[in-house]
Backbone bond lengths (Angstrom), bond angles and torsions (degrees), N, CA, C in turn:
res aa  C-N    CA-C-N  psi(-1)  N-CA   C-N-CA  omega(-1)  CA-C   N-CA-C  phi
1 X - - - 1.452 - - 1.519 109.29 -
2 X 1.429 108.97 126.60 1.413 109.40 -174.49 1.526 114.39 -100.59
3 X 1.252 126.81 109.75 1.474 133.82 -177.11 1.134 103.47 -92.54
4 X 1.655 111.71 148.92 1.391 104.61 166.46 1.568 126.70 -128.58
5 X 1.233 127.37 167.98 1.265 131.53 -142.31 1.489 101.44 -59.18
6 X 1.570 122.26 -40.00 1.359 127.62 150.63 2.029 125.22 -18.79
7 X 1.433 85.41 -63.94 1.545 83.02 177.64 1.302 119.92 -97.19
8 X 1.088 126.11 3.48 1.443 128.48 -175.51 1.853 88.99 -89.13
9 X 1.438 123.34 -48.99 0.900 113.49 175.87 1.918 123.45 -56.25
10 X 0.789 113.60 -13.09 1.835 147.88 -159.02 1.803 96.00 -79.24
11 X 1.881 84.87 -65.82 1.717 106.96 -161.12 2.220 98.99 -73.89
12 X 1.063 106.44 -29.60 1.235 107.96 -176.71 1.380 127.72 -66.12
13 X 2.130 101.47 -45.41 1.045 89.08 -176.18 1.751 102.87 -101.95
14 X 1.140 119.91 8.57 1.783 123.28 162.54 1.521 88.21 -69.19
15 X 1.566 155.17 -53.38 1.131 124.76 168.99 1.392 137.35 -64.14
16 X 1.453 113.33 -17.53 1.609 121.58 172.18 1.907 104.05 -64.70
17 X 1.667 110.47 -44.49 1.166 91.38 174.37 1.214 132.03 -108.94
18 X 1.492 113.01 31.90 1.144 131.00 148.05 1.577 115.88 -63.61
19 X 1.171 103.45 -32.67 1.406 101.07 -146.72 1.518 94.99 -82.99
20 X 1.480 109.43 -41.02 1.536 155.42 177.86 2.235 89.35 -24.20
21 X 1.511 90.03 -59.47 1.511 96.50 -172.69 1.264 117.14 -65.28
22 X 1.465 107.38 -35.86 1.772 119.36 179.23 1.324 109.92 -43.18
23 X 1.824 104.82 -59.46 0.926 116.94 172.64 1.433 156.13 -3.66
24 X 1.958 83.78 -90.09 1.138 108.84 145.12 2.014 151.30 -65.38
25 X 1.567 83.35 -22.56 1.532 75.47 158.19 1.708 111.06 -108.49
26 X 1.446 127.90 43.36 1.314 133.24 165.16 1.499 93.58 -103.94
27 X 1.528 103.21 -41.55 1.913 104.17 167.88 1.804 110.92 -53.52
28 X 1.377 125.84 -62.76 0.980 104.21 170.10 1.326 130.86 -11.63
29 X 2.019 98.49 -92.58 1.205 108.55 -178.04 1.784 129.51 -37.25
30 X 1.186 112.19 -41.21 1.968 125.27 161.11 1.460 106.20 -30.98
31 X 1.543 97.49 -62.19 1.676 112.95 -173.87 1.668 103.10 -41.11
32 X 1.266 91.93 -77.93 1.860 117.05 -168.77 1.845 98.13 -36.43
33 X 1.319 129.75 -57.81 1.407 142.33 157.85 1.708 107.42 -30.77
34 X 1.170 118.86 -47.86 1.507 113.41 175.72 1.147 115.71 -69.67
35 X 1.378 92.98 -48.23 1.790 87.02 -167.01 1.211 121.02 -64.30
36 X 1.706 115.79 -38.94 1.158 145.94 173.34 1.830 106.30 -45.08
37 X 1.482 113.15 -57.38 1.567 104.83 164.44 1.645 115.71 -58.60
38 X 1.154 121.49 -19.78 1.561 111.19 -155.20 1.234 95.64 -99.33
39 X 1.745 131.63 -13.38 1.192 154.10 -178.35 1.660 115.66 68.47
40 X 1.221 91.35 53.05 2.148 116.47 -178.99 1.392 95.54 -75.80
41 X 1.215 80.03 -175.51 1.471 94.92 -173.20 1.557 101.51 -115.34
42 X 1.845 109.35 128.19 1.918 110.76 -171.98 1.231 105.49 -83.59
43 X 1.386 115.82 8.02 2.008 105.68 173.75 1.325 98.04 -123.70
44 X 1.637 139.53 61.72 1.067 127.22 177.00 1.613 116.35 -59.29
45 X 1.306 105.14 154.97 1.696 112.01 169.07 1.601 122.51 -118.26
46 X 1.346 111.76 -10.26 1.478 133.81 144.95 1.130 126.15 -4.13
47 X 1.172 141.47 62.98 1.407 127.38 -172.45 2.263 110.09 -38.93
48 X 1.324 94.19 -23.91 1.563 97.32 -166.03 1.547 108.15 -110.10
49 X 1.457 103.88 5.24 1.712 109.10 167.76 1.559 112.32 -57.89
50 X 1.252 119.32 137.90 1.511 117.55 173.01 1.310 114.78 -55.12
51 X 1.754 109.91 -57.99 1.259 114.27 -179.12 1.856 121.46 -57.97
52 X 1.176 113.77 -52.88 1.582 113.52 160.12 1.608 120.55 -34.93
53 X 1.572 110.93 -46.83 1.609 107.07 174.51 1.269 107.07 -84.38
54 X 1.447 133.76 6.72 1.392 125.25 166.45 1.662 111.37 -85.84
55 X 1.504 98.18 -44.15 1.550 92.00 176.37 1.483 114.88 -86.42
56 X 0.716 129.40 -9.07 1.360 112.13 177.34 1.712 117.07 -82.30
57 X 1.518 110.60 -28.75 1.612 142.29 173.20 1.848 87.68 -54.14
58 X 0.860 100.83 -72.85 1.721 116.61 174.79 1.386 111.96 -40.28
59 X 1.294 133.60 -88.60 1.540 137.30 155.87 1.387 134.29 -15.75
60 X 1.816 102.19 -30.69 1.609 102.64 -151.57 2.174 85.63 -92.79
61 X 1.707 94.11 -28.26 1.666 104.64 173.98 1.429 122.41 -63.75
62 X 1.933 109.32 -36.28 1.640 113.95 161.02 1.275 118.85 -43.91
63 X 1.572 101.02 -51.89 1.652 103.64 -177.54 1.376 134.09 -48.34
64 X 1.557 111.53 -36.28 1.601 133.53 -174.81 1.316 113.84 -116.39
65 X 0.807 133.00 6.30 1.599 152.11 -158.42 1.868 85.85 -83.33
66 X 1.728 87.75 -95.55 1.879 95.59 -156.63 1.261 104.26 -58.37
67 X 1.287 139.32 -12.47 1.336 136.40 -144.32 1.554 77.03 -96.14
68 X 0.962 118.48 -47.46 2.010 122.85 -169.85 1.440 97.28 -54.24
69 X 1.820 110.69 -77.73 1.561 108.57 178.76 1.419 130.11 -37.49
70 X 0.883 117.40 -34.47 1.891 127.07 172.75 1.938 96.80 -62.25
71 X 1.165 107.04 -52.87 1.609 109.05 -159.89 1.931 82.87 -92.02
72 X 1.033 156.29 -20.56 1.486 137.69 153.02 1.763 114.13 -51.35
73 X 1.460 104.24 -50.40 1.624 112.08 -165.45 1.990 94.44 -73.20
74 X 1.307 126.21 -30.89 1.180 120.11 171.72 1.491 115.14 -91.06
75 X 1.126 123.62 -33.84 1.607 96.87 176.27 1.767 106.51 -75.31
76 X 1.374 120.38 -18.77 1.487 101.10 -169.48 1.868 104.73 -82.02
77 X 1.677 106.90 -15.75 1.826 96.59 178.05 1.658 97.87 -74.24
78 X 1.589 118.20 -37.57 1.516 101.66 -151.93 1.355 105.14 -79.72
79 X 1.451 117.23 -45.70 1.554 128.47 -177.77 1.860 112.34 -111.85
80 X 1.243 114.44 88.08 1.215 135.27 177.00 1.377 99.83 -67.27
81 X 1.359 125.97 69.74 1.983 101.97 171.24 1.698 64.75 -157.58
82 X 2.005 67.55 167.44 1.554 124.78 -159.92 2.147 96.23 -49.92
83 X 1.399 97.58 -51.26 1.156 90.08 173.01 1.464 159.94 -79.13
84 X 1.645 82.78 20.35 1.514 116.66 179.14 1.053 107.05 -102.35
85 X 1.274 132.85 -23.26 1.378 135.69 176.02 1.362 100.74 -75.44
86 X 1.660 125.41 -56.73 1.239 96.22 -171.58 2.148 114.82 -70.47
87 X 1.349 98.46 -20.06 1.576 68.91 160.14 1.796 131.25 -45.00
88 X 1.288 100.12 -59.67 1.299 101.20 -144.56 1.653 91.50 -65.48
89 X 1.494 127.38 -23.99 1.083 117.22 178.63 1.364 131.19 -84.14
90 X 1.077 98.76 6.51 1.697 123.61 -174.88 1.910 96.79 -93.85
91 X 1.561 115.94 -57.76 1.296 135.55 161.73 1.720 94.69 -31.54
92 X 0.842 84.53 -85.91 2.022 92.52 -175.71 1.364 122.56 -18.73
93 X 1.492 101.19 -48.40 1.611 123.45 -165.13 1.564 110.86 -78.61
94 X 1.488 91.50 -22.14 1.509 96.91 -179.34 1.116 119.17 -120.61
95 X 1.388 124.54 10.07 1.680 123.97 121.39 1.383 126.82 -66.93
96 X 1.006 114.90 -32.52 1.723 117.60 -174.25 1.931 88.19 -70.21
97 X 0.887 143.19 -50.87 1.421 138.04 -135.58 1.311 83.21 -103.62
98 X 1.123 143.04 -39.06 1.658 123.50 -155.51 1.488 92.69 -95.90
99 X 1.525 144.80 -21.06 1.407 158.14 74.26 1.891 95.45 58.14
100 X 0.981 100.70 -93.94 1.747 134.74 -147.97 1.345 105.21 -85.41
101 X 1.789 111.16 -30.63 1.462 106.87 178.91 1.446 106.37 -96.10
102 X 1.524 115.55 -19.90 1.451 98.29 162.63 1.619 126.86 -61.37
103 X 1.262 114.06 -21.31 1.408 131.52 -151.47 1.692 82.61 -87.94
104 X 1.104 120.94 -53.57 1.910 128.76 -160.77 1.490 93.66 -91.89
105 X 1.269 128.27 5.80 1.528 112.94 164.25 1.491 109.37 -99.71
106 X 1.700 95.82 144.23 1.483 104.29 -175.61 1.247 117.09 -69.37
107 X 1.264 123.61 -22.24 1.637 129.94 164.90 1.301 110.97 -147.85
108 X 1.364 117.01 178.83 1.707 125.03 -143.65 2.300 74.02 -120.06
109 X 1.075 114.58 -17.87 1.435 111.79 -177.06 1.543 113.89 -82.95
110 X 1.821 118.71 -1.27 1.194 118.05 -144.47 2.088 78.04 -128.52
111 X 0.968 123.05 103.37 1.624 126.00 163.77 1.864 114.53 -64.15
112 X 1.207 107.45 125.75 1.453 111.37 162.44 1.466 119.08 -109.05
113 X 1.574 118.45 146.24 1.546 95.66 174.94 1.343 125.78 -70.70
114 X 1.196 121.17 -11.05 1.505 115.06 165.86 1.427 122.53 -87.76
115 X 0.939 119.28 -20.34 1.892 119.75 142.93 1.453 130.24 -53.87
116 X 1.374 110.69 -21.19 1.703 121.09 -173.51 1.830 74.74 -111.81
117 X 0.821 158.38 -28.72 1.474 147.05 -169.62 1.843 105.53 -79.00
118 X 1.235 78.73 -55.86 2.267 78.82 173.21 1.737 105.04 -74.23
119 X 1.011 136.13 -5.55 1.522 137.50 174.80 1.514 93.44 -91.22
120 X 1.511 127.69 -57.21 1.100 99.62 -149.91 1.984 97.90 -101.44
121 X 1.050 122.24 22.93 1.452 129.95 173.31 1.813 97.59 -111.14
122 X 1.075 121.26 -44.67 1.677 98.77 153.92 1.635 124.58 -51.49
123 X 1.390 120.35 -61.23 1.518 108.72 166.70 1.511 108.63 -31.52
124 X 1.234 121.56 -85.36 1.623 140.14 -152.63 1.614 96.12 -59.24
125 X 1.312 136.04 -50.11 1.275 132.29 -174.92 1.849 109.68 -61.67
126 X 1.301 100.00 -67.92 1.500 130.07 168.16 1.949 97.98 -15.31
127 X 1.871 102.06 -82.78 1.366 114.88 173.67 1.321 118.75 -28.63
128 X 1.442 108.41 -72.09 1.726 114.18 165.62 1.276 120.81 -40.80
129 X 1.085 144.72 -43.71 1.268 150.24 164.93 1.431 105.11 -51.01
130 X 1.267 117.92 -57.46 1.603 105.04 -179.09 1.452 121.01 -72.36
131 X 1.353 103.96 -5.62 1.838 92.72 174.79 1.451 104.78 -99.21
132 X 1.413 110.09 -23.81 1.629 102.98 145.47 0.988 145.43 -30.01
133 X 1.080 115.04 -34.13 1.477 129.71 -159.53 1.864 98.19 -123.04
134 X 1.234 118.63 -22.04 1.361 115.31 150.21 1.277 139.72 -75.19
135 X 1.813 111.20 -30.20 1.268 105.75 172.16 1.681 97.11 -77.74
136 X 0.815 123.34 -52.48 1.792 129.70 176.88 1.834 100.10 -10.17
137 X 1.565 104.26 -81.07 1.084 129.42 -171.29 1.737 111.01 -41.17
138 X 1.713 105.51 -56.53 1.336 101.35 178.21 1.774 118.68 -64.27
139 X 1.370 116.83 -41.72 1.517 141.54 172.35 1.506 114.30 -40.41
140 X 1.664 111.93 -32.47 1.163 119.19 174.78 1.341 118.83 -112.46
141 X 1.497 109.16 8.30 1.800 106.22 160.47 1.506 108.33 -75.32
């Protein structure tokens, strides 16, 4: 079976942020375990609770996660070029970072620009990807 550099790039990083989610909700559960010894509270409303910026870090990746992998595994079959790759790896980069800076921010009330940079390079990457995968779709009727 011959794959190509398109989808291998596709299949790799749909497993990086696969994994990305595991991850993060194994972070959850850690959280919930702390707090739970320290005798916190498991429904914080805290913008600066650990556990609150774990789940939501977790959740906010459910949200954009599969919707990305579906539109990676289709733009790399319909449109195989160079510049599909850097989408999807651009996509990637800006889940992992908006990811990691939620996790290293002291509260979910406090904005960093590299937290608004992986939010707003998921939109803009994300988007592109889907008209990717629309012109693709129409191009090959």
């Amino acid at each position: 079976m011959s794959v190509t550099p398109t989808m291998t790039t596709a299949l790799v990083c749909a497993a990086l942020l696969g994994a990305a989610i595991f991850v993060l909700g194994f972070n959850v559960t850690r959280m919930r375990g702390v707090t739970a010894l320290a005798g916190g509270n498991q429904a914080p409303t805290d913008p600066a609770a650990p556990l609150l910026i774990a789940i939501r870090a977790h959740g906010n990746a459910s949200e954009y996660v599969p919707t990305l992998l579906v539109l990676f595994l289709l733009a790399a079959w319909l449109q195989p070029a160079w510049w599909t790759i850097v989408l999807i790896l651009a996509a990637t980069a800006s889940r992992l970072l908006h990811a990691t800076m939620m996790l290293a921010s002291a509260s979910l009330a406090q904005e960093s620009m590299l937290r608004m940079s992986g939010a707003m390079g998921t939109y803009a990457f994300g988007f592109a990807l889907a008209v990717v995968v629309a012109v693709g779709a129409v191009t090959a009727a």
